[in-house]
C-alpha positions as CSV (number, residue, x, y, z in Angstrom):
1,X,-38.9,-72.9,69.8
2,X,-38.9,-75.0,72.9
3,X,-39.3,-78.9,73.4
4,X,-39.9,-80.9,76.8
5,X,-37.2,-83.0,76.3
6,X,-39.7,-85.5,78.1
7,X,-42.6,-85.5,75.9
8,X,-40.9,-83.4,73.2
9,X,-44.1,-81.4,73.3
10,X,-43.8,-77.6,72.9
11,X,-43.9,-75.9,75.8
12,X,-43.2,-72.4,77.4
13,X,-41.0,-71.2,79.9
14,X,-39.9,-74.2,82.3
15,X,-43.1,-75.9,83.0
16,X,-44.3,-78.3,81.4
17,X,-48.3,-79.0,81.1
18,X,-48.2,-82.5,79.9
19,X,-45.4,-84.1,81.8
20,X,-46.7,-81.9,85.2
21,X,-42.7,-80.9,86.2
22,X,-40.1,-78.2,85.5
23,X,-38.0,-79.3,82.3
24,X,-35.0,-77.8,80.8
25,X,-36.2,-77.3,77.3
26,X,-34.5,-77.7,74.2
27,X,-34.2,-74.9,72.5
28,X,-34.3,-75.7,68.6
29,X,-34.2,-73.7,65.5
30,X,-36.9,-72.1,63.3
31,X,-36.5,-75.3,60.2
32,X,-36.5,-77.9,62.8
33,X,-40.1,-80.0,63.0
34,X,-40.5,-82.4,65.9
35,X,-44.3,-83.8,66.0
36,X,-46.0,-81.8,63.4
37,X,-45.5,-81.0,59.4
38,X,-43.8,-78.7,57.6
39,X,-44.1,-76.9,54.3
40,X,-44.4,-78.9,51.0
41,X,-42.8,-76.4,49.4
42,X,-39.5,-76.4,51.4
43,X,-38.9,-80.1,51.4
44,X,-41.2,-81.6,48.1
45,X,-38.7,-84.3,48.1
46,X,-39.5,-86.1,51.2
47,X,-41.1,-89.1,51.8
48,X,-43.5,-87.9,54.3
49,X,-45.2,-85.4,51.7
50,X,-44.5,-87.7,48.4
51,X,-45.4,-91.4,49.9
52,X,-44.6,-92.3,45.9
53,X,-41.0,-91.6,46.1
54,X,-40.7,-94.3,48.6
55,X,-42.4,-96.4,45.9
56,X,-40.5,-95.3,42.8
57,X,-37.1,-96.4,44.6
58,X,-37.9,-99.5,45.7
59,X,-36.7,-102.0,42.4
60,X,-38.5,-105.0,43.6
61,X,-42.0,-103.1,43.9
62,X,-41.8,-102.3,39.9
63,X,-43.6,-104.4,36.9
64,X,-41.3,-106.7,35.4
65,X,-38.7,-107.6,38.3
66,X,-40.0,-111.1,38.3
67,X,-39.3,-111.3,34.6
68,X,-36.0,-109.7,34.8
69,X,-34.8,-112.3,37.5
70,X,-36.1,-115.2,36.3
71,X,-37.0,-115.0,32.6
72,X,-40.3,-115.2,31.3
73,X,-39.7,-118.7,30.3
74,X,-38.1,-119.9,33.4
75,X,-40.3,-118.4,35.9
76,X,-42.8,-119.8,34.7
77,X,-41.5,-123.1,34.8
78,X,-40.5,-122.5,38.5
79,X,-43.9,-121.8,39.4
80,X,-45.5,-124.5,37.6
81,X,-43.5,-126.8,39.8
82,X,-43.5,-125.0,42.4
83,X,-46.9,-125.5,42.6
84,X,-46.8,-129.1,42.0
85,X,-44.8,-129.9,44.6
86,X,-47.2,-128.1,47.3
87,X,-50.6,-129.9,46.0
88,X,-48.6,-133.7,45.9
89,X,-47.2,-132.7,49.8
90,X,-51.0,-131.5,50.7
91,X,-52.1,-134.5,49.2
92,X,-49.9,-137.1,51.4
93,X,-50.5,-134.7,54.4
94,X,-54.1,-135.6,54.4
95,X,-54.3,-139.3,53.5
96,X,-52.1,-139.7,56.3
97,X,-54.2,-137.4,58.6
98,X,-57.6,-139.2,57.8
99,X,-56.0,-143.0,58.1
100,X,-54.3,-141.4,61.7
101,X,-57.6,-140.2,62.7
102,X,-59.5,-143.3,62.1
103,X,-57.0,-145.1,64.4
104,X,-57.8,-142.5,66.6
105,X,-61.0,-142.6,67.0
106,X,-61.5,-146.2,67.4
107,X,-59.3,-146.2,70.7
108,X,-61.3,-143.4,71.8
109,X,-64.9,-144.7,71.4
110,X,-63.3,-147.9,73.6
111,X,-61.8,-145.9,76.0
112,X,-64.6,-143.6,76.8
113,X,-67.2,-146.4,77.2
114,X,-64.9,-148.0,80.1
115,X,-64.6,-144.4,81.8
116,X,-68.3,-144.1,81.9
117,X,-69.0,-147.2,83.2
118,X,-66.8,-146.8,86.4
119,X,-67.9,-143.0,86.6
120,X,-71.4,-144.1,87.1
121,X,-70.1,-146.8,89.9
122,X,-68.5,-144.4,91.8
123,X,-71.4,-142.0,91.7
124,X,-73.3,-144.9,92.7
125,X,-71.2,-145.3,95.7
126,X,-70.9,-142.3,96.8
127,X,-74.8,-141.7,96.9
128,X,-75.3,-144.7,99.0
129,X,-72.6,-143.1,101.7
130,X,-74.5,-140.3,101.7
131,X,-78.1,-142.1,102.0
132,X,-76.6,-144.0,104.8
133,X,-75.5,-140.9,106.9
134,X,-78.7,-138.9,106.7
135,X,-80.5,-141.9,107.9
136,X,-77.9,-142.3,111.2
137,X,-78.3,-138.2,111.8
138,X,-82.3,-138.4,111.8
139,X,-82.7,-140.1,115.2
140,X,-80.3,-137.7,116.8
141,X,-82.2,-134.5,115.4
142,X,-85.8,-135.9,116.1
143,X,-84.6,-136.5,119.7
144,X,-83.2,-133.0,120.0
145,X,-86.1,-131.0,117.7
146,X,-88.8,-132.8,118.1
147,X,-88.7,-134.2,114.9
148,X,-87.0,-133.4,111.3
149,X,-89.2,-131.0,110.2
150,X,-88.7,-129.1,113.2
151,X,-84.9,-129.0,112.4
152,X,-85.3,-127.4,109.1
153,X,-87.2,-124.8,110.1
154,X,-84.8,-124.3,112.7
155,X,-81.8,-123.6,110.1
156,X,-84.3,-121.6,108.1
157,X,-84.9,-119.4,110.6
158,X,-81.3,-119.0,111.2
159,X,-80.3,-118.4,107.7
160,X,-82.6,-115.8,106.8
161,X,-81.7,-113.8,109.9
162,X,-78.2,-114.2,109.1
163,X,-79.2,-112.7,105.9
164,X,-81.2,-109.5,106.9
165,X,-78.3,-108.9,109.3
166,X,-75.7,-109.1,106.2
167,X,-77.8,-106.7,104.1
168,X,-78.0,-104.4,106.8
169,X,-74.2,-104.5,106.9
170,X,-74.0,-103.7,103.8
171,X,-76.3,-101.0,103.2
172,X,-74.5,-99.2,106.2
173,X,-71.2,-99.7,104.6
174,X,-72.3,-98.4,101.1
175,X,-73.7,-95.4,102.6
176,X,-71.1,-94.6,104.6
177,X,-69.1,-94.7,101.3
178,X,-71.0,-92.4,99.2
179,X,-71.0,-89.9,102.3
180,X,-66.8,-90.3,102.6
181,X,-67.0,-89.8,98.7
182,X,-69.4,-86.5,99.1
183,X,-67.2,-85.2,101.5
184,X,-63.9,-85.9,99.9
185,X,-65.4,-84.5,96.2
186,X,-66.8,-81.5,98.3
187,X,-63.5,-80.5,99.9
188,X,-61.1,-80.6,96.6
189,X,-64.0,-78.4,95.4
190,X,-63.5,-75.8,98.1
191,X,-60.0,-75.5,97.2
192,X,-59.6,-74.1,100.8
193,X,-55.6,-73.0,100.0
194,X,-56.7,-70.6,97.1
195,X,-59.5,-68.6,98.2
196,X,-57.5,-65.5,97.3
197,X,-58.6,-66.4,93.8
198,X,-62.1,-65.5,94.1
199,X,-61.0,-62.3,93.6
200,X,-60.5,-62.3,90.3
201,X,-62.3,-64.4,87.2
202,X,-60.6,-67.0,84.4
203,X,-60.5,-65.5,81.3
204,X,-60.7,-68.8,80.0
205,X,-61.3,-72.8,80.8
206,X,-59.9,-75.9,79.3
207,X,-60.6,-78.9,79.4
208,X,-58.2,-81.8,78.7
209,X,-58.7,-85.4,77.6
210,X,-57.7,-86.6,80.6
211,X,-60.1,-84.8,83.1
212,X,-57.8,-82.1,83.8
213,X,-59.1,-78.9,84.1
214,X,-57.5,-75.4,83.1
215,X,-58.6,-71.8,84.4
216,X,-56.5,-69.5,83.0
217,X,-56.3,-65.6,84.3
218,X,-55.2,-62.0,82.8
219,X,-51.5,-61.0,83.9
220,X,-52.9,-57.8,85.1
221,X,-55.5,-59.4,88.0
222,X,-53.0,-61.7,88.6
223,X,-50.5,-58.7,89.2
224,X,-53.6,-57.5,91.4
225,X,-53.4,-60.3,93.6
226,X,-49.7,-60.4,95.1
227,X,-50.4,-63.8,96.3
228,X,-47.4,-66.2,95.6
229,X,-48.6,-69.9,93.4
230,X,-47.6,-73.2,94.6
231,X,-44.4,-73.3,93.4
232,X,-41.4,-73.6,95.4
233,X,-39.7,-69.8,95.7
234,X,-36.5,-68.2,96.2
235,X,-36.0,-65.7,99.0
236,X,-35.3,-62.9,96.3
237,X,-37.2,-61.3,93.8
238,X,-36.9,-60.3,90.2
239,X,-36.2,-56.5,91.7
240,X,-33.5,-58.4,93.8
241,X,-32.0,-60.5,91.0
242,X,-31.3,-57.6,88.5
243,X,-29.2,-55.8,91.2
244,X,-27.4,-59.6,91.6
245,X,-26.6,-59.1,88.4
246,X,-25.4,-55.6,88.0
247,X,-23.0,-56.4,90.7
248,X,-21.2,-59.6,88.7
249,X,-21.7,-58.8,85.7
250,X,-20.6,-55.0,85.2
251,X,-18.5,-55.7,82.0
252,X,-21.3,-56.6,80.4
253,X,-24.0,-54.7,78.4
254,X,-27.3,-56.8,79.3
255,X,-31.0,-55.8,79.3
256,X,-33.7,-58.0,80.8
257,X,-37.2,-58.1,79.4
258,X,-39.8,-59.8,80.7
259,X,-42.9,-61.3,79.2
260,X,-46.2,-63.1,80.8
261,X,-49.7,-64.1,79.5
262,X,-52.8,-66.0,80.4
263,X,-50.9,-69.4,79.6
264,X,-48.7,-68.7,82.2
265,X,-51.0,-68.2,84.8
266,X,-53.6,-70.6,85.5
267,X,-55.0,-73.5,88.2
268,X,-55.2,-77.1,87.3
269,X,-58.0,-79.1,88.9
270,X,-56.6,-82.3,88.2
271,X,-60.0,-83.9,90.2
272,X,-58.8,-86.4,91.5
273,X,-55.8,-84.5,93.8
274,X,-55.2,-80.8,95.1
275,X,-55.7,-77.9,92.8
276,X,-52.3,-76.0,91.5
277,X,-52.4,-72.8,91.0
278,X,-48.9,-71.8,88.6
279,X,-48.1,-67.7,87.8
280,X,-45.3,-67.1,85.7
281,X,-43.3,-64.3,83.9
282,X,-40.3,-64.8,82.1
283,X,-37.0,-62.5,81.8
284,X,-34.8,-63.4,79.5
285,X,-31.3,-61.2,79.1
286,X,-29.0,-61.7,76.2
287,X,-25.5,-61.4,75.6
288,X,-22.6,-62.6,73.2
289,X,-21.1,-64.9,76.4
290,X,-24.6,-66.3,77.3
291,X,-28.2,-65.8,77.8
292,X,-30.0,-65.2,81.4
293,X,-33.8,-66.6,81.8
294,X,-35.1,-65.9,85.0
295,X,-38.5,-67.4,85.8
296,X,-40.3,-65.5,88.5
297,X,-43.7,-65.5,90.3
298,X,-46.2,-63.1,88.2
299,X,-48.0,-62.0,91.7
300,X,-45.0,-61.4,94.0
301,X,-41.8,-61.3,91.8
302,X,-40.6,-64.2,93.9
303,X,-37.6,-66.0,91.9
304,X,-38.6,-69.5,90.7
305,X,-35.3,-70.4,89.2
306,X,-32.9,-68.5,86.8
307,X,-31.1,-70.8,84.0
308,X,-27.4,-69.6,82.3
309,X,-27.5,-71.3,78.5
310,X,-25.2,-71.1,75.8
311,X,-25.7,-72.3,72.1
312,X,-22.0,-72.5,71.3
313,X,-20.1,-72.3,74.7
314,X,-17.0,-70.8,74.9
315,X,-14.6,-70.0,77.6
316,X,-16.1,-67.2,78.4
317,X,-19.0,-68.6,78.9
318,X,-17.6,-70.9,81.2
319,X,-15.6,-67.3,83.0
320,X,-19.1,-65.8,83.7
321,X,-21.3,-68.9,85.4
322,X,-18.3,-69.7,87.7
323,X,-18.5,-65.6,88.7
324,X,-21.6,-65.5,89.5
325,X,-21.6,-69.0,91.1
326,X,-18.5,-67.5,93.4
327,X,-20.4,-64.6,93.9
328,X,-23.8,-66.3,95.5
329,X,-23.5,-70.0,95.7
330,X,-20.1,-70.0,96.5
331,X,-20.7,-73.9,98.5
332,X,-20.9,-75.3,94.7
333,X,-17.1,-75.1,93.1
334,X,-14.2,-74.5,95.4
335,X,-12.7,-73.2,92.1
336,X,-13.0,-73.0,88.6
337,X,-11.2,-76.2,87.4
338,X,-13.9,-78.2,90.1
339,X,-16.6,-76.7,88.0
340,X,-15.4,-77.3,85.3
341,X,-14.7,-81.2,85.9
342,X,-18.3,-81.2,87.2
343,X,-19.2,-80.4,83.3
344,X,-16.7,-83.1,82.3
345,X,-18.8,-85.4,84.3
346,X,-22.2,-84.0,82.7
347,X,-20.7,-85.5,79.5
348,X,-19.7,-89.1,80.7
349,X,-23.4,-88.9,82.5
350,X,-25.4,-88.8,79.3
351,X,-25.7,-85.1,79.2
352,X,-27.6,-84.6,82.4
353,X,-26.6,-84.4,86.0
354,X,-28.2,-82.5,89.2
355,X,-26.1,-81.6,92.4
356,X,-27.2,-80.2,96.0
357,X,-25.9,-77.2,97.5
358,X,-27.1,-76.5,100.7
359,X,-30.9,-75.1,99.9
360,X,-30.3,-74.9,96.0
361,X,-30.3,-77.6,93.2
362,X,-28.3,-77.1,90.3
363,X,-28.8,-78.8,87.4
364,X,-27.1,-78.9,83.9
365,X,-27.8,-80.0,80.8
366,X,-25.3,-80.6,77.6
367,X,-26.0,-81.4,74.2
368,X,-23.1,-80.8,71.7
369,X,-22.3,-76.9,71.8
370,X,-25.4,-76.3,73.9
371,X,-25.3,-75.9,77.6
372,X,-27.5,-74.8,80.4
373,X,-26.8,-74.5,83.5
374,X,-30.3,-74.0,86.3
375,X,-30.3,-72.9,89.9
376,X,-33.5,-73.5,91.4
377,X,-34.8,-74.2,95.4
378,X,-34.3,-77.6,96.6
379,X,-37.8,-79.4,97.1
């Protein structure tokens, strides 16, 4: 089975739908359960199917542990006084709060009668400031406007063409929002880039919680279209990489199957970006040194990436990545013992390191007796 080791969801082949990336999975065993149960049967004991056990070994949570602590006599005793002691401090706690508050309050009442009285003489004040500046401004405006009333009218005039000028601001503004928005929604609907789908229908849609949207299409019209996704592509295909191989690997006895189905080929309308349009088929290769996964392009047979992984890696292991790293990306190592220090170095790096190689990207994972190695186009 294989995990994101992201989002630890399942996943197949190299992409992940959740995390929206290329992952190197984890590959775990068959009795290995990350996020969902297992069989009762195989594992009764657990505390995840029998929430009691948890119960039955916890002493303290039994009848009777009181008792065998403290005694029947003496815990009750305990208690008693225990209990004593908190109604005597409660007690004391609120004579003292209620002859407190009393003081309290009698400072307050004083206090806020002093407060009002010189809030309401600086209101006081103030109004007659005010009073006395209107009534040195009314000359001025009668000899400008005629007379006050005039004035008023003047600034209501004013305001309310101010305001029909505002609204008409605005209305333009919000209008010419919703037509941007029209426009923008209309265009990701097109999905001008992948008009070369309309050839063919979704056998099926999804729709996720989060507004994603899933078509999903038969290997076959995929096949049909030999029209490449949006993933980034190597300049050789699967037909390509097998005759790679055959020329590195001739010691070896390997067959390559391949395998491809509607999860693998789809377009995401994510709504609020671009559409992606993903096709993928698998080859995977085994051997007793290592096993070969080569993700292509389901359409063209364009290489996506090819991965070298090893569940318990051994020297030979080790003998067959750096051949065929000599043999096609020879700007990696300079020699054997440099690759091999760049694996030393995965494992004082937390496990995971990625290094540039002119226009690849090599990544490798570790994780005990498990590596993988990935060679995949630099984005």
């Amino acid at each position: 089975m294989k995990i994101c080791p992201i989002c630890d969801n399942k996943i197949s082949g190299t992409w992940c739908k959740n995390c929206h990336r290329f992952v190197k999975p984890w590959e775990l065993k068959k009795d290995i359960y990350i996020n969902e149960t297992h069989s009762s049967s195989h594992d009764a004991g657990c505390e995840y199917h029998n929430p009691s056990i948890s119960y039955d070994r916890q002493e303290y949570m039994q009848p009777g542990y009181e008792n065998k602590v403290y005694g029947n006599a003496a815990g009750t005793q305990q208690r008693q006084n225990t209990q004593q002691r908190q109604r005597t401090q409660q007690n004391n706690y609120t004579q003292q709060n209620r002859s407190t508050g009393a003081r309290v309050n009698g400072q307050k009442k004083s206090g806020s009668n002093v407060v009002k009285v010189v809030r309401w003489v600086i209101i006081i004040y103030v109004i007659i400031i005010f009073l006395s500046v209107i009534a040195s401004f009314i000359p001025v405006v009668e000899s400008e406007f005629g007379s006050f009333s005039n004035f008023i009218d003047e600034i209501i005039g004013d305001k309310e063409k101010k305001e029909s000028v505002n609204t008409r601001a605005e209305e333009e503004v919000k209008n010419s929002s919703e037509t941007l928005a029209v426009e923008v929604t209309e265009e990701n609907r097109e999905k001008a880039d992948h008009d070369f789908l309309s050839a063919i229908t979704p056998v099926s849609t999804e729709k996720t919680e989060y507004g994603e949207t899933y078509e999903y299409y038969d290997v076959s019209d995929v096949q049909s279209l030999n029209h490449a996704c949006d993933a980034m592509h190597m300049d050789f295909t699967i037909d390509d990489f097998l005759d790679m191989m055959s020329a590195v690997f001739m010691d070896y006895d390997i067959t390559m199957e391949g395998h491809s189905d509607e999860t693998m080929n789809y377009m995401v309308d994510y709504s609020w970006d671009d559409p992606y349009v993903w096709f993928e088929a698998e080859f995977t290769a085994v051997c007793e040194e290592f096993t070969l996964v080569v993700s292509a392009d389901t359409s063209t047979g364009e290489v996506h990436s090819y991965e070298f992984r090893a569940y318990d890696a051994q020297d030979e292991f080790y003998t067959a990545v750096y051949s065929w790293f000599e043999a096609y990306v020879p700007e990696a190592f300079s020699s054997r013992s440099d690759m091999l220090k760049f694996f030393d170095d995965v494992k004082e790096t937390g496990g995971y390191k990625e290094m540039e190689s002119n226009d690849f990207l090599i990544s490798c994972f570790l994780l005990g007796g498990y590596v993988s190695v990935t060679v995949g186009p630099l984005y």
